[in-house]
C-alpha positions as CSV (number, residue, x, y, z in Angstrom):
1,X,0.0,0.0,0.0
2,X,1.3,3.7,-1.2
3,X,0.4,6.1,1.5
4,X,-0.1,9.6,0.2
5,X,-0.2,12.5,2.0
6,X,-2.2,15.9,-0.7
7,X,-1.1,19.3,-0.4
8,X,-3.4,21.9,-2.3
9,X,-5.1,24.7,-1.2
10,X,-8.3,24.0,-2.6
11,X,-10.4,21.7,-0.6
12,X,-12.2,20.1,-3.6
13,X,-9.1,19.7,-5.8
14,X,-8.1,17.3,-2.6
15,X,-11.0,15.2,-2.6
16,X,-10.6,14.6,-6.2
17,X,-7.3,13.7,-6.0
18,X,-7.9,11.1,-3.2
19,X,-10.9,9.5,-5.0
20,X,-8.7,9.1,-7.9
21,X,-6.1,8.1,-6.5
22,X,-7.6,5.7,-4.1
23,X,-9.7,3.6,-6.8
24,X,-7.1,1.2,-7.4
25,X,-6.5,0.0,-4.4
26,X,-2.9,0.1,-3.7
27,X,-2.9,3.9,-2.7
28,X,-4.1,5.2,0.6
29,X,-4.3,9.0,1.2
30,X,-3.6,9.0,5.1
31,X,-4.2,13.1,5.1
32,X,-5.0,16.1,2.8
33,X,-3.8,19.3,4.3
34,X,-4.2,23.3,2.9
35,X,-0.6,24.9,3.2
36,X,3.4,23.9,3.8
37,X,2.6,24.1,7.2
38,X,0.1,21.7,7.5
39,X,1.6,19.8,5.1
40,X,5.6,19.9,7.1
41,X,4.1,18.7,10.3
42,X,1.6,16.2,8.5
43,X,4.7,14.6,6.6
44,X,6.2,13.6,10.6
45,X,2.5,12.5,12.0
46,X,1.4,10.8,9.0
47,X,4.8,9.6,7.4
48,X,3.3,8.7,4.5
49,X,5.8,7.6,1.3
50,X,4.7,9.9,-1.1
51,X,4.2,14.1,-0.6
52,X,1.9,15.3,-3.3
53,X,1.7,18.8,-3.3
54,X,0.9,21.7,-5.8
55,X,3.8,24.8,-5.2
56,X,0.8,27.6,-5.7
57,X,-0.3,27.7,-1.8
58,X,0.4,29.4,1.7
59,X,3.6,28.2,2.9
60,X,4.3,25.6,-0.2
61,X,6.9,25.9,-3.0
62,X,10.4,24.7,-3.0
63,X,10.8,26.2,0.5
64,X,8.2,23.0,1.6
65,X,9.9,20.4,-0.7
66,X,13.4,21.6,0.3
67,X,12.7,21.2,4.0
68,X,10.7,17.7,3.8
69,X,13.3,16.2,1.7
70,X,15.9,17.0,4.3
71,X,14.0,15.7,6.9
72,X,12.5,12.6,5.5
73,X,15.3,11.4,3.1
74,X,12.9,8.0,2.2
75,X,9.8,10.7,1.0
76,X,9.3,11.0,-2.1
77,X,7.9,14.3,-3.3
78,X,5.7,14.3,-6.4
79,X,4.8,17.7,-7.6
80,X,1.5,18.3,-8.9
81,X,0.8,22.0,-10.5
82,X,-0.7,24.5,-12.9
83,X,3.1,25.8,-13.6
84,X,4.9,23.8,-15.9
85,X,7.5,26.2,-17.0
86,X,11.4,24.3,-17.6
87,X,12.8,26.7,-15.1
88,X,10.5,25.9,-12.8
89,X,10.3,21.9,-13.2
90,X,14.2,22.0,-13.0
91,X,14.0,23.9,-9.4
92,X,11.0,21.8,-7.9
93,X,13.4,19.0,-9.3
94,X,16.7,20.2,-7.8
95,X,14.7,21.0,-4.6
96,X,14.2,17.5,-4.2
97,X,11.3,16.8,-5.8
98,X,11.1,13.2,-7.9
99,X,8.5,14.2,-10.1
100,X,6.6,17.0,-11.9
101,X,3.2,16.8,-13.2
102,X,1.4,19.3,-14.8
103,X,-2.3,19.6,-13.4
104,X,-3.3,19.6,-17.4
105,X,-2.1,15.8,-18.0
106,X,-4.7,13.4,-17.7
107,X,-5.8,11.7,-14.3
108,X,-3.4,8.5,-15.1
109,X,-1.0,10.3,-15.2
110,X,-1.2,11.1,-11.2
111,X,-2.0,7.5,-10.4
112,X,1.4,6.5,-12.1
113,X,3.2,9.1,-10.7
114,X,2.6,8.3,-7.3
115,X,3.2,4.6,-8.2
């Protein structure tokens, strides 16, 4: 079982992505939280072995993926957003990100990610 833990501001975005991401069976989102700060301390309650998170709210960004990937070196960090620019890609991916998924790609694309 993938545990997942969602980071987006938008409360319905969340509960999409954990319907779709939970249909298969081998992913479980253990928590879905609104900002980097949430989603910092979630990351050491929850553990979970996979950080979703879009870079577009309170408190998220590199700053986030930069601090969780120093802190949880087994996370993986899969980056989920409207921004799909090179430069930024390459800086989520430098920040320690392991993937970047543009929120225009279609749903499978998010299940595979995180698998």
């Amino acid at each position: 079982m993938i545990r997942v833990l969602i980071a987006d501001d938008h409360p319905v975005v969340r509960a999409g992505y954990q319907r779709l991401l939970e249909q298969g069976g081998d992913i479980r989102v253990v928590a879905d939280v609104g900002d980097g700060a949430a989603a910092y301390a979630a990351c050491q309650q929850h553990k979970p072995d996979v950080l979703l998170t879009d870079l577009s709210m309170p408190g998220g960004g590199m700053d986030l993926i930069q601090r969780v990937c120093q802190r949880h070196e087994a996370l993986r960090v899969l980056v989920f957003s409207m921004h799909d620019s090179a430069p930024l890609v390459q800086r989520a991916l430098e920040a320690g990100a392991r993937g970047y998924i543009p929120k225009s790609s279609p749903p499978e694309c998010l299940v595979e990610g995180v698998r």
